[in-house]
C-alpha positions in Angstrom: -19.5 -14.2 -18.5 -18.9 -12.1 -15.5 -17.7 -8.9 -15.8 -14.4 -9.7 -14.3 -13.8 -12.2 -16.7 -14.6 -9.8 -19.5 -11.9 -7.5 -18.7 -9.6 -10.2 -17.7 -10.3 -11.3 -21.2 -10.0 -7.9 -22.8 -6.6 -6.8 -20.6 -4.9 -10.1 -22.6 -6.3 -9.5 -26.3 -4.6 -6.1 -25.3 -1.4 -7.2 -24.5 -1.8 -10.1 -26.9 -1.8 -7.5 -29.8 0.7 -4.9 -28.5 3.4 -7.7 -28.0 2.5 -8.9 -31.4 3.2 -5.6 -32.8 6.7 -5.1 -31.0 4.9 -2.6 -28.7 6.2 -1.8 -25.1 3.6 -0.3 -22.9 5.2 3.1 -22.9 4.7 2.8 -26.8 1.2 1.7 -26.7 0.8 4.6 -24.5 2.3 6.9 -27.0 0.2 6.3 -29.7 -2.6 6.0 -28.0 -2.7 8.8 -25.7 -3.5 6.6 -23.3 -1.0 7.4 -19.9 1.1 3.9 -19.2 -0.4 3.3 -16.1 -4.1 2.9 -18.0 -2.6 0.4 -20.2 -1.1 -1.4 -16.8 -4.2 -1.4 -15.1 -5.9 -2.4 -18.9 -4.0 -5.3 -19.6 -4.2 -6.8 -15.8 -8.0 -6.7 -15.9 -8.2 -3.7 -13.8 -9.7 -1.5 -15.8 -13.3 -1.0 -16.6 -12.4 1.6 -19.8 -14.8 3.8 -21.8 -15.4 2.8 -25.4 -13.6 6.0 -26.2 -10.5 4.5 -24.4 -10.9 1.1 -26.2 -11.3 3.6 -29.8 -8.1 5.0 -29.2 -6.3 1.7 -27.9 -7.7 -0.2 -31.3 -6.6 3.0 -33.7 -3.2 2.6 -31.7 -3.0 -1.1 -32.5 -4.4 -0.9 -36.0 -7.4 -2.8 -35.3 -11.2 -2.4 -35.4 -12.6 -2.2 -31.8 -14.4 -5.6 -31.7 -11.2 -7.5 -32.7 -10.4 -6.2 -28.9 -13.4 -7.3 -27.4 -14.4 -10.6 -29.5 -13.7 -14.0 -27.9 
């Protein structure tokens, strides 16, 4: 998998979750601490984010960090 691919992928478990949850980005950014355009550029793939990012989207979402990054 090329990397672009991987964060394509990851940018649409993101969204996948947050819409799931009733989330609007600017809530997701809220509870994540996370500024809105982060979560933007996230969940379009443009984002190559520290695992401390991804921590702090998963606690946000309520999930473990590899539920965001498993295929």
């Amino acid at each position: 998998m090329t990397k672009e691919k991987l964060l394509k992928a990851l940018g649409k478990k993101v969204k996948a979750l947050r819409e799931a949850k009733g989330l609007s980005q600017y809530a997701l950014s809220d509870e994540s601490g996370i500024a809105r355009s982060q979560i933007v550029r996230l969940e379009n793939g443009e984002l190559n984010c520290t695992i401390a990012t991804l921590l702090q989207v998963a606690q946000a979402l309520e999930v473990e960090v590899k539920e965001l990054v498993e295929g």
